[in-house]
N, C-alpha and C positions, 0 to 999 in steps of 0.2 A: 607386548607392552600395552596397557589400556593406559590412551593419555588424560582417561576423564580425571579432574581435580576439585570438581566440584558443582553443586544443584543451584541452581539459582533461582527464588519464586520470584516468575512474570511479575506478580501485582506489588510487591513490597523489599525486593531486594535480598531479602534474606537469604544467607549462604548455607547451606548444610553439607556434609562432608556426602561423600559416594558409597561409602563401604556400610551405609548404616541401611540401606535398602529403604528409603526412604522415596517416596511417588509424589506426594503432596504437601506442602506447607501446611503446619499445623495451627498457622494462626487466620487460615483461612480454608479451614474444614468446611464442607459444604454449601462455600461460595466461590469455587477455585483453587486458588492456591498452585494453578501449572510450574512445575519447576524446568528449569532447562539446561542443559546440561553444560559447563564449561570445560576446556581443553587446553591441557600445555599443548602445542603443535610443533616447538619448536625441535624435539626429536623423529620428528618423521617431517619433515617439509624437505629433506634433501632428499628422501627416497619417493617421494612426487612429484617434485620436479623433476625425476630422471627418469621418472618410468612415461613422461606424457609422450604423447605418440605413437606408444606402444599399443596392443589390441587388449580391448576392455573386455576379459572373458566371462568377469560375474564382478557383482559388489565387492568381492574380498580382494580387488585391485588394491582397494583404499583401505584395507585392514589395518596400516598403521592409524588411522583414523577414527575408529571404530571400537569403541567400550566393550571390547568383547572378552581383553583379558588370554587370546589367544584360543576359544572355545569357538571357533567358525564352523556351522554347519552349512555344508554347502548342498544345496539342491539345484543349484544353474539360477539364481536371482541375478537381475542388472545384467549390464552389459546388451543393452537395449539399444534399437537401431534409429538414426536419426533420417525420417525420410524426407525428402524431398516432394512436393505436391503442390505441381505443375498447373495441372487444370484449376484447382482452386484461387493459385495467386493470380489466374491470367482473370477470372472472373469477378475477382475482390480488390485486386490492383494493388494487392499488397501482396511480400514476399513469404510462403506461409510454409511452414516446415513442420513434420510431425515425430514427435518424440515416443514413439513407439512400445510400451509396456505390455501391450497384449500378450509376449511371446512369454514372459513371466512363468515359471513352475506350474502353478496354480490360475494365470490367466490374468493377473492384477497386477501393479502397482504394489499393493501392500505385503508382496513376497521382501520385499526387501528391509520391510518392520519387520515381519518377521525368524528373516533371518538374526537378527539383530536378539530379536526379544529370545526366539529358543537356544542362542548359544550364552546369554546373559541367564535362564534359566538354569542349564548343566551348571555353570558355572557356581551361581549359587547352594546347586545340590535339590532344585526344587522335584518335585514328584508328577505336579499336576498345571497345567495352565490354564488357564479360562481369559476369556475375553466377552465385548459385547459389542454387537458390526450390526451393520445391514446387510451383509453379507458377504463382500469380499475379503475381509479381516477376518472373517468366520473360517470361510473356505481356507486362507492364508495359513491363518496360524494352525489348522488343524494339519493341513499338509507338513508340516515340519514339525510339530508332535510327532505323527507317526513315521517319518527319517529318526526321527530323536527316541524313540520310545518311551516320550514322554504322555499321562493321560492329559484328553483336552476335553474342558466343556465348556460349550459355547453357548452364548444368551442372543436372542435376536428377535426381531417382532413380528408379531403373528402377520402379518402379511409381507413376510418375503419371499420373494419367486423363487419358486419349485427349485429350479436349478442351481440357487443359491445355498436352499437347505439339503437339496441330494448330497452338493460334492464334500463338505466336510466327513455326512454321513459314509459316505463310501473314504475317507479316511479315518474313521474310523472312533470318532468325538462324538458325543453326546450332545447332543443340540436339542435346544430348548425353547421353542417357540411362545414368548411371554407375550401375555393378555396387553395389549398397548402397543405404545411406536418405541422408538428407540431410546427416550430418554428412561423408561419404565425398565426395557432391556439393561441399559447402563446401570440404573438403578439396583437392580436386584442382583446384578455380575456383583455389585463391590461388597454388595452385605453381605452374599453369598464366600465370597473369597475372603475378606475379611474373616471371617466367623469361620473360617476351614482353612485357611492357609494356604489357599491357592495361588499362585504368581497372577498377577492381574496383569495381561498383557493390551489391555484397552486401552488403545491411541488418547482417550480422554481424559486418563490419566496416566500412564507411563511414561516417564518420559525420554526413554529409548526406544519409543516405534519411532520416533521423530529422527531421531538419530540414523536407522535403519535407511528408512524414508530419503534423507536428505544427499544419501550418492548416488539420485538422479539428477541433482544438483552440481554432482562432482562430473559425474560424465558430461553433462549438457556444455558446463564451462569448457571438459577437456574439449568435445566437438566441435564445438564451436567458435573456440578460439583464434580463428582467423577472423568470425563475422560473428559477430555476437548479436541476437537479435537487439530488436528496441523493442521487441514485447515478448514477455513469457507468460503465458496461461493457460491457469490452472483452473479446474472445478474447485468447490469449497463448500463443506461438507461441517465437519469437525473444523478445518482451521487448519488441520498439523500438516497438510501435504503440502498447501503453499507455501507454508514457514518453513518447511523443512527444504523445501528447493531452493528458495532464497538464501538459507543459511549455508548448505551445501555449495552455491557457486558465490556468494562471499567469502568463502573460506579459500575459496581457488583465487579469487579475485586478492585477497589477500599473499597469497602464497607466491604470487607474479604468477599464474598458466594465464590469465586471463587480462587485460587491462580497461575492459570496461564489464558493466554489470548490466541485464535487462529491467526495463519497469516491468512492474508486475501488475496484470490485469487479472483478479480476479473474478469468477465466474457463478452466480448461483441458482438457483430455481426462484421463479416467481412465489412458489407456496414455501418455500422454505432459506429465507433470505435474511436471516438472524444479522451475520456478520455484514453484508452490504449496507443494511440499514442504520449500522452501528458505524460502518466507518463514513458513509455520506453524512451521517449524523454529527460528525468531526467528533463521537465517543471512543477515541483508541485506546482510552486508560483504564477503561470501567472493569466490575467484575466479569472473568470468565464466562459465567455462567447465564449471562442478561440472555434473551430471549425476545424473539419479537412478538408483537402482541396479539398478532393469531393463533390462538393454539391450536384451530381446528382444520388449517393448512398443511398441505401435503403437495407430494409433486411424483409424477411416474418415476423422475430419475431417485430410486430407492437409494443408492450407493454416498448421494449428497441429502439425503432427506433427513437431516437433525435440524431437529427445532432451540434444541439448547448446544450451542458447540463449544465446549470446554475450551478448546485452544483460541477461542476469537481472538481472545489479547494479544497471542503470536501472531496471529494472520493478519491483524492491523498494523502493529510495528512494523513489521515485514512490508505491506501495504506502503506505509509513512516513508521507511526508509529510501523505497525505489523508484520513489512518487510515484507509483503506482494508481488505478483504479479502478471499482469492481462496477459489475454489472449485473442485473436480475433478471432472467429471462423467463418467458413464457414454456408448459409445456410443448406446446404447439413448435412452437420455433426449435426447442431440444428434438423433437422426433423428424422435424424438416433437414434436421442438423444431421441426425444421424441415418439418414436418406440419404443426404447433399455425401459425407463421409466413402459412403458404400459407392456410391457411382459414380464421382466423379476421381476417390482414390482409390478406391478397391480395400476401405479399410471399414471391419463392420463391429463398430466398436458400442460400448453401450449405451443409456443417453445420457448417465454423468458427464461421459467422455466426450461426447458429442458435445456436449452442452459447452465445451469449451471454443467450437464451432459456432455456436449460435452467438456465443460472447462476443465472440469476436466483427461478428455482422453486427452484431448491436452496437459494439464499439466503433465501428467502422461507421454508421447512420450516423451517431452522434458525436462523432468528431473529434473522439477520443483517439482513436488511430487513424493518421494520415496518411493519404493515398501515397505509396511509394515505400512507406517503410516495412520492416520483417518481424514477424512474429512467429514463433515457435508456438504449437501446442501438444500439452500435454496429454497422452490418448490413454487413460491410469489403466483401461480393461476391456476387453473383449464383450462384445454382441451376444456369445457364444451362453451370457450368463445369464440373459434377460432375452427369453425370444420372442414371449408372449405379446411386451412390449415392441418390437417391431412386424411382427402379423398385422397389424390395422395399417402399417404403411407402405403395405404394396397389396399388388393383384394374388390372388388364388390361383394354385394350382393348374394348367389348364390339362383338362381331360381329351385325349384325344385318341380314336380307333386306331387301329395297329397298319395305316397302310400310311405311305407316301404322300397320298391326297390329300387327307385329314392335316398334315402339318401346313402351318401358315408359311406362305413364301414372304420373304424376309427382305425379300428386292425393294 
């Protein structure tokens, strides 16, 4: 059963029906227009409350949930582990837990838009997908293209890390490194797809990645259901992963798994702080599309590097509703962050991820988060994707002769 019943555009209300394959409101072409998607729930709320407790094996847990119409491609998305990390809260004096995505198909978070977007694909009978990432959406959708045998071609900007643009390549997608940053990538996905009939599967406009997305929302509530944190944070990129986490354990929070909800602290880079500046700005209503006034800003965390993010308007309501607050943080502090990650939990994740670490110390200085209370963070991807970037933050190599004497004693 798909219980979707209808699109709803962010900026103006307007309803349009599901079945018409419709992405964006047409009375705000080219300034937004993000739809979002609404749900009868009320035929699957008895088969979720009985399955809680149970072992979360992937996303398709919550398939009643899920616009997919019955077309689940499963490649092991979700079902992400919630860890515990000990050294961090003894030294921050807050309770800090990590919501663990790295173990993902593809190494990301965005396995689970994925999922979502290639069985709504079959479904509709599509040929080809495309999308436009910094890189882990790249990687994402291209790996479930090739489970699907569906073609994928993927747009991204000329400087994404090697290892960003191999691993789509090794499944097997066409990737296309466009002259610009990401907003130039998006740009030419949609003309391109547009004009060819390609399924658009870009978070910045679809809007079933968000959907996909948002049952790490489902799991966190199921997890956490005895202690729900008082803070969940996310990185914030585009906008859609914190909306979608939000919207995902409201719906639990709804359903009774859950009876209270976390604030949400959102997270961004100092060069790339679109949506922070918008919601300290007290602008949660504006268009999608607003941008902040650097454009010649950039940040090493590539994964959150949009300078225009389609979904701010979701990441602010979202933001509004949980009283929530974000924070901008320095490079410096994302790579200290994701040092701090690696050695004190043994978790070597990328500095999006990290960055949600550095949020949290930021938050923590300024008084945003009080000593004593729990935060959960979100960890969307693996170290594994971006190595280049943690090479300048440790030692080299040591070279040493082949005897016993040559190694340092360690006493």
């Amino acid at each position: 059963m798909n219980p979707t019943i209808a699109l709803e555009c962010t900026q103006c209300g307007r309803v349009f029906v599901p079945e018409t394959g419709r992405h964006v409101c047409p009375d705000h072409e080219g300034t937004g227009g993000i739809l979002d998607v609404q749900y009868d729930q009320s035929g699957a709320s008895d088969a979720i409350r009985a399955g809680v407790g149970e072992p979360i094996d992937d996303l398709w847990k919550y398939a009643p949930l899920l616009p997919t119409d019955g077309n689940a491609v499963e490649l092991g998305a979700g079902g992400t582990p919630l860890l515990d990390a000990p050294t961090l809260s003894d030294r921050l004096g807050v309770t800090v837990r990590l919501k663990d995505e790295r173990g993902n198909p593809t190494g990301s978070i965005k396995d689970r838009a994925s999922a979502v977007l290639a069985s709504r694909a079959l479904a509709a009978e599509q040929s080809v997908v495309t999308c436009a990432s910094t890189g882990n959406a790249a990687a994402s959708l291209a790996g479930y293209a090739a489970r699907t045998d569906l073609d994928c071609c993927i747009f991204v900007p000329a400087d994404v890390p090697e290892g960003k643009a191999v691993q789509p390549l090794v499944y097997g997608a066409d990737v296309y490194a466009v002259d610009g940053d990401y907003d130039d990538a998006f740009s030419l996905c949609r003309e391109v797809s547009a004009t060819r009939n390609w399924y658009d599967c870009s978070a910045a406009v679809n809007p079933y990645a968000v959907e996909g997305l948002r049952t790490v929302g489902h799991e966190l509530a199921e997890q956490t259901r005895s202690s729900v944190p008082d803070w969940l944070v996310y990185p914030m990129g585009n906008g859609c992963g914190l909306a979608a986490a939000w919207k995902g354990f409201s719906e639990f929070a709804e359903l009774g798994v859950v009876d209270e909800r976390p604030r949400l602290l959102g997270v961004q880079a100092e060069g790339a702080a679109a949506i922070h500046d918008r919601f300290t700005a007290g602008d949660s209503d504006g268009p999608d599309t607003d941008g902040p006034g650097d454009g010649d800003a950039a940040t090493q965390a590539d994964s959150i590097d949009v300078r225009t993010p389609h979904n701010a308007d979701k990441a602010c309501r979202a933001l509004r509703a949980s009283d929530g607050a974000t924070v901008a943080v320095s490079d410096e502090a994302i790579l200290d962050a994701e040092r701090s990650l690696g050695r004190a939990e043994g978790i070597y994740a990328e500095p999006a991820s990290a960055a949600t670490l550095a949020g949290l110390e930021a938050a923590i200085a300024r008084g945003i988060v009080a000593p004593g209370e729990s935060a959960t963070l979100v960890v969307t991807g693996t170290g594994l994707k971006d190595t280049a970037s943690a090479r300048d933050l440790v030692d080299g190599v040591e070279h040493v002769a082949a005897t016993p004497d040559a190694v340092p004693d360690r006493k």
